[in-house]
N, C-alpha and C positions, 0 to 999 in steps of 0.2 A: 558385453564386449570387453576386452583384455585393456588394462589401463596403458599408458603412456610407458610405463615403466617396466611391464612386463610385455610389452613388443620390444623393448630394446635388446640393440646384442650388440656384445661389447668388440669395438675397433670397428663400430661404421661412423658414419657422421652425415652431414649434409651442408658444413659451413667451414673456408678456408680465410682462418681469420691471419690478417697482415701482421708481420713482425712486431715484437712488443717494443715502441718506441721510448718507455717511459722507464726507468732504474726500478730493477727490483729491490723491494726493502722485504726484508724477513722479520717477522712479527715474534717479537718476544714469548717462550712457551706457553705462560699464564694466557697470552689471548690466540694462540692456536686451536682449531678443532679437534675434538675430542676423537669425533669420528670423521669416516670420510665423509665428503660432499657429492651427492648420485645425482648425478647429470642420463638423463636417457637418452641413449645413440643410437639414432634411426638416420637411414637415407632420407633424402626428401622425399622419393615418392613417398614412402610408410609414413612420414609425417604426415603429408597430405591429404593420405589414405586415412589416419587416427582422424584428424579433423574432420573428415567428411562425416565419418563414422559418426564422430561426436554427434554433428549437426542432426544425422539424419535419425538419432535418438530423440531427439528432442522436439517436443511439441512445443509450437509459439501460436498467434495467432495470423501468423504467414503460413500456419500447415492446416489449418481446419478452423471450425466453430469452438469458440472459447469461450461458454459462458458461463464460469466460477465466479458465483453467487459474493459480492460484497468486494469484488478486488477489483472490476471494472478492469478488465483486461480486454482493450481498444487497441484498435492498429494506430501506429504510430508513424506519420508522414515521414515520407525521405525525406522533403524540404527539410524538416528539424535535423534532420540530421548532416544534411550539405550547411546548413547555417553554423555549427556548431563546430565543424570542418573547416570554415573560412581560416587561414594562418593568423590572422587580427586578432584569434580569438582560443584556436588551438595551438599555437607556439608562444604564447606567454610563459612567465616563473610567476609564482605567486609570493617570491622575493624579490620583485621590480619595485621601483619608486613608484609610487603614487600619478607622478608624474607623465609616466610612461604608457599607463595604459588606462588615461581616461574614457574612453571608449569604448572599454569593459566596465570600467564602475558606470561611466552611463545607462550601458544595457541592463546593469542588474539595479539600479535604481529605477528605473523606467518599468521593471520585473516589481519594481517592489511596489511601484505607484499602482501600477494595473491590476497583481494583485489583491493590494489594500482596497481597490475599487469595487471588486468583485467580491469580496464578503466585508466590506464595512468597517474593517478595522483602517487604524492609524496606521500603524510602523507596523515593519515588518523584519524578521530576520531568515537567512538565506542558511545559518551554519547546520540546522538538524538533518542529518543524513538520508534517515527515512521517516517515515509514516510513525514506528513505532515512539523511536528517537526524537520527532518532534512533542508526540505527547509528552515523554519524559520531561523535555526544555519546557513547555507551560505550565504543566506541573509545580515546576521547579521559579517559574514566574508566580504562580499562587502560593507557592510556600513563602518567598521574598515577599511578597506584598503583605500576606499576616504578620511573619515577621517584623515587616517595618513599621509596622504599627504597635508593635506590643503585645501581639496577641494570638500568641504560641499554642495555644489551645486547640486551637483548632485545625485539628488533625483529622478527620471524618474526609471520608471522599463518596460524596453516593455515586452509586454507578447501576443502572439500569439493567435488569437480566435482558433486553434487548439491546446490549452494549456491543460496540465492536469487541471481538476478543481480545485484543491486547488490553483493552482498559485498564482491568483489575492488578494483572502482573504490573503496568506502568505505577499504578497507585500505589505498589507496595516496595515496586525502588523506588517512589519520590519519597519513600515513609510517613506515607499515609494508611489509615486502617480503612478498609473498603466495605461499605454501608449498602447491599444489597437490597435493591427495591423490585417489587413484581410491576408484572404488568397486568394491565386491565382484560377480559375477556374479547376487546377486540383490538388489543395487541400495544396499546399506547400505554403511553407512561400515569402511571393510577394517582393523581394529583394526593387523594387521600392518603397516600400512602406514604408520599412525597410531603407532606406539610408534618404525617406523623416521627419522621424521622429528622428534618431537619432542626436548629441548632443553634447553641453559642460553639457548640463544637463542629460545627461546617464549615469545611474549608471550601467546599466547592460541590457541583455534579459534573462530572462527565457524562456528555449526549452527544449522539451519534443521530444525527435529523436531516435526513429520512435516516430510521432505524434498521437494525438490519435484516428485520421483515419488509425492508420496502415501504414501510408505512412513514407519511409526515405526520410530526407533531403538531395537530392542530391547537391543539391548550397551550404552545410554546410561549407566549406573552406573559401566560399565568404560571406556566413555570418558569420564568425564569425572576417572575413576578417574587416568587415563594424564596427562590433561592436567596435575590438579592436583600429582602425584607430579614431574614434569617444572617443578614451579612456573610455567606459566604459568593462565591465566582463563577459565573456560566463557561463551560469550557467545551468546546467545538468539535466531534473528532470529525477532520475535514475526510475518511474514507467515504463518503459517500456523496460529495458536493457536485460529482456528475449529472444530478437530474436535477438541480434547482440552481447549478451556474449563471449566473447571468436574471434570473427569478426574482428568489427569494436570497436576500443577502443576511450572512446566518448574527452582522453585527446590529442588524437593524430589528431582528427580533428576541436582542436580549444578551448575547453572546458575548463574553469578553474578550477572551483569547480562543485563536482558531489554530490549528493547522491544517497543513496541503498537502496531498501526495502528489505532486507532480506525474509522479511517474503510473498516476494512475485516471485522475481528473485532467488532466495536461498536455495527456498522451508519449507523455517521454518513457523511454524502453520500462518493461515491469518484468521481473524475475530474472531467473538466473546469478542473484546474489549482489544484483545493483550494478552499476551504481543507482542508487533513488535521490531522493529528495523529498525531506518533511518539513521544510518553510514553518514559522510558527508568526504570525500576527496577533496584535492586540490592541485595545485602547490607548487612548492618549497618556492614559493615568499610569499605565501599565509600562509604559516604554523603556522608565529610567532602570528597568529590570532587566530589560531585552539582552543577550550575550553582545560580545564585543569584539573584534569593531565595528561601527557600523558606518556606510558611507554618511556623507553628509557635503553639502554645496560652502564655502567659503572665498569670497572676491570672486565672484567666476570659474570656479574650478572644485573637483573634485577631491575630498581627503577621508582617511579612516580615520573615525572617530573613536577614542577609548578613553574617552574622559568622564564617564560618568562612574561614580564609586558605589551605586547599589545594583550592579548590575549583575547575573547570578554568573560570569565568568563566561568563559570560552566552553563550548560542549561539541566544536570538533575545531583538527587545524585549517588554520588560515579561515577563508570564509565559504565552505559546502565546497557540495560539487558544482563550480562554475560550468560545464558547458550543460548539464544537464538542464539549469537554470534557464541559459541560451534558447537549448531544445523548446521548453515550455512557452518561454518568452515569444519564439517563432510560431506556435501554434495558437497561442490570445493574438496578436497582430494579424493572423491570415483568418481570423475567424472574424474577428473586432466584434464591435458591440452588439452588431443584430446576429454574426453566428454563433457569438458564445449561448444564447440561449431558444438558438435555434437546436445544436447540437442537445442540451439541456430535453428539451422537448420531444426529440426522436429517440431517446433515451428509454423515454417514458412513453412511448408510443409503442416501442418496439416490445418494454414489458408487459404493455397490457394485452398489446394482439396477440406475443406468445401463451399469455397466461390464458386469457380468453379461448384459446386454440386447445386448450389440455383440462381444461375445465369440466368438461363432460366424463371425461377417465379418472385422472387422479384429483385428490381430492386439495383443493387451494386450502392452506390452513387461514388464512385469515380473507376471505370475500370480499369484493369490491374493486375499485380503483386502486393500483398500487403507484409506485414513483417506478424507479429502473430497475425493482428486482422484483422475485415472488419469490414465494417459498409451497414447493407440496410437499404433501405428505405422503408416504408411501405405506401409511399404517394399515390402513384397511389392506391394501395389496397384498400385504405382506401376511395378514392373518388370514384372508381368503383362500391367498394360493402358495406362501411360504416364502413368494421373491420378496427381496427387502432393500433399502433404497438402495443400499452398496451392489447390489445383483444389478439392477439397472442400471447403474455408474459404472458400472466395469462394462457391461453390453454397450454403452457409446460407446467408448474407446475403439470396439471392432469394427462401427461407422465410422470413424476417421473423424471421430469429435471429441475434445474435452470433456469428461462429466462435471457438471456443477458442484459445489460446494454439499456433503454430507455431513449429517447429522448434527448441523447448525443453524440456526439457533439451539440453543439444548429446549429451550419449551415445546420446539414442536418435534412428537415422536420420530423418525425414519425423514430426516426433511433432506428436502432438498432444494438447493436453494440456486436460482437464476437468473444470470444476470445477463440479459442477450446484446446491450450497450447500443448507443448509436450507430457505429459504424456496421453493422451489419444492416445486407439489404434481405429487401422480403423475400427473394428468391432462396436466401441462405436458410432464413426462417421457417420461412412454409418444408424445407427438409427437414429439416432439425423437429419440425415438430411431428412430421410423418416417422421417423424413428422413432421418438417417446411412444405413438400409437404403437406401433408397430411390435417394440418392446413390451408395452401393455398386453397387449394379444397376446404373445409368446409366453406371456407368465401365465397365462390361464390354458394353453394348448403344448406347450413343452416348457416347464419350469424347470427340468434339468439341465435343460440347456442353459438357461441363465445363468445357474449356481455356477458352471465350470467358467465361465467369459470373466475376461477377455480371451479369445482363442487367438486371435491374430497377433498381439501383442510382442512385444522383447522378450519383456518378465510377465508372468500369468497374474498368481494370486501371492504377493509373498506374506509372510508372517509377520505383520505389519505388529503387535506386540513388541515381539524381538527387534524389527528393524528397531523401533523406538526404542527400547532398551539396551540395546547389544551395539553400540556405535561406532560403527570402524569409518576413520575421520585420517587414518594416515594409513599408506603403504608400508608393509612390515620388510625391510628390506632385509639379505642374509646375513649382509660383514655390516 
């Protein structure tokens, strides 16, 4: 589709703006533009039309089955979003007095009590943007904490080859060296392996529990046994707290500091470039590190707090994205304490019955019980009859469904990785899994059909190398 800028033509418009009431001032050359400034001038209908366009580009989980493997991409209630819509809450400044909008520090204190409840920790803070960006912020809590002790050494971050993938890039902005450890043959973290590596130089491990094979860590006691004994930090990635929400709470078996995806455990909107939310909690011990400010109760009433002097600073303005916060907060209160881990539980329901359903065809890389995702493999498939998991991930798309996650984890060859989440019903299911069959067949009866799919699609197959390399991130305009 032709971008915003190349539908326009120039001397149409779609807005008569009123007389400029206010004196013009003419800005000194030095802060004049250099070049002009491209405004794209369309009627409204063509505007209208662009945005339809946009939408109906785009897959959400309001257009189909969305089951990308480790992102928990769940529908997300209107209600959250009429709550967040309230004027109380959407026509604030987030340079008001204190005073003014207690009501809002209440909600996100009450955000941060329910939270704290829900995996175990103390305090909580609300400023990390997303998912990736909270890891950073605890990170950046476990470097302060050695720090304040003296004990600058310890630089060592182990991180699990079944880690979420940002781990390792996160461990090396926080400038940490990243200490990769294997996993055992059925898929868990290799305690032996884990005692041989840790330290006076550990600063911490990042875990991802359930991993992102789906598996929970059942040794988790005793690692986190090994970590703490080694003096370094258990640290959370909260990507995957959708199937033991409300469960298993990640501070009660060991865990220092957590974060949250909101916008993925929470249910508040995921993709499209955010807004998100990566919340980071911790222990008691850990707080006087938490960024600033943070609310707190005094006489009766509400204030931001920024008095404490080891804290690791501000790591975004003012305090997050407030209504996204809102969002989540609506969706823990309509669920409350029996449905946060009822959802929890159909999460995990819904992974085993699909996985169970596909079990006889493709081949489950790691057997048994999983938590909300599985991973197959498409290896044998793919040596048998030449289709390879990306063949079958482009053939959903021409069912009117998301492909799962490919060729992640890197341990398991051609994987494919799914995550069918709560919100989906068995009727959605039971389809979804009659195309994997279906697909199946087709690789042993017409493979070349696979290789060309998606046929229906916008874009077919692009040269996903070059996209990745060759990145065109602005309009190249003529003058």
């Amino acid at each position: 589709m032709k971008l915003v800028f190349e539908r326009s033509i120039q001397g149409t418009g779609s807005t008569l703006l009123p007389p400029n009431d206010v004196e013009a001032y003419d800005l000194q050359e030095p802060y004049q533009r250099k070049l002009a400034l491209h405004f794209p001038e369309l009627t409204e209908g063509e505007l209208s039309r662009h945005y339809s366009e946009l939408e109906s580009n785009a897959f959400g989980v309001n257009r189909g089955f969305y089951p990308l493997g480790s992102c928990t991409m769940k529908y997300s209630p209107k209600l959250n979003e009429e709550c967040a819509a309230l004027p109380g809450f959407a026509d604030i400044h987030p340079l008001q007095p204190a005073h003014t909008v207690q009501g809002c520090m209440e909600a996100m204190a009450l955000a941060e009590k329910l939270l704290c409840e829900i995996t175990g920790m103390d305090n909580l803070t609300f400023q990390p943007a997303a998912g990736a960006h909270g890891e950073f912020t605890g990170l950046q809590l476990i470097k302060k904490y050695h720090d304040s002790r003296g004990d600058s050494k310890r630089v060592e971050l182990i991180v699990p080859d079944t880690a979420h993938g940002t781990n390792p890039a996160s461990a090396s902005m926080g400038a940490f060296k990243t200490v990769a450890i294997p996993s055992k043959a059925d898929g868990l973290v290799d305690l032996d392996a884990l005692k041989a590596v840790v330290g006076e130089n550990t600063a911490g491990l990042m875990l991802t529990n359930p991993s992102t094979l789906g598996l929970f860590e059942k040794d988790i006691v005793e690692i986190a046994k090994t970590v703490h004994e080694a003096g370094g930090l258990l640290y959370y990635d909260g990507a995957n707290l959708n199937p033991v929400m409300g469960v298993v709470r990640p501070g009660d078996t060991g865990f220092d500091i957590v974060h949250l995806n909101l916008h993925k455990t929470f249910s508040t909107p995921h993709g499209g470039g955010g807004p998100g939310a990566g919340p980071v909690g911790c222990k008691a011990y850990l707080s006087e590190f938490l960024p600033l400010p943070r609310i707190v109760e005094e006489q009766g009433s509400l204030r931001f707090c920024s008095d404490s002097e080891n804290s690791i600073g501000r790591v975004k303005a003012f305090y997050g994205h407030f209504l996204v916060i809102i969002k989540a907060l609506a969706y823990i209160l309509t669920l409350g304490k029996e449905g946060i881990p009822y959802a929890a539980q159909n999460a995990v329901l819904n992974a085993n019955y699909m996985m169970k359903s596909l079990e006889d065809l493709y081949t489950v890389a790691y057997p048994g019980r999983c938590m909300h995702e599985f991973v197959l493999s498409a290896e044998s498939l793919k040596k048998r009859t030449g289709v390879s998991a990306m063949d079958v991930a482009k053939a959903l798309m021409d069912h009117g469904m998301h492909p799962p996650t490919v060729y992640f984890p890197l341990n398991v060859h051609e994987a494919l990785m799914v995550e069918p989440t709560e919100t989906e019903s068995k009727p959605t299911i039971d389809a979804a899994v009659k195309v994997y069959r279906e697909i199946y067949d087709l690789a042993f009866t017409n493979p070349a059909l696979l290789h060309e799919a998606p046929v229906k699609a916008a874009i077919r197959r692009p040269d996903e190398v070059r996209a990745a390399r060759t990145l065109v991130l602005r309009h190249s305009f003529s003058s």
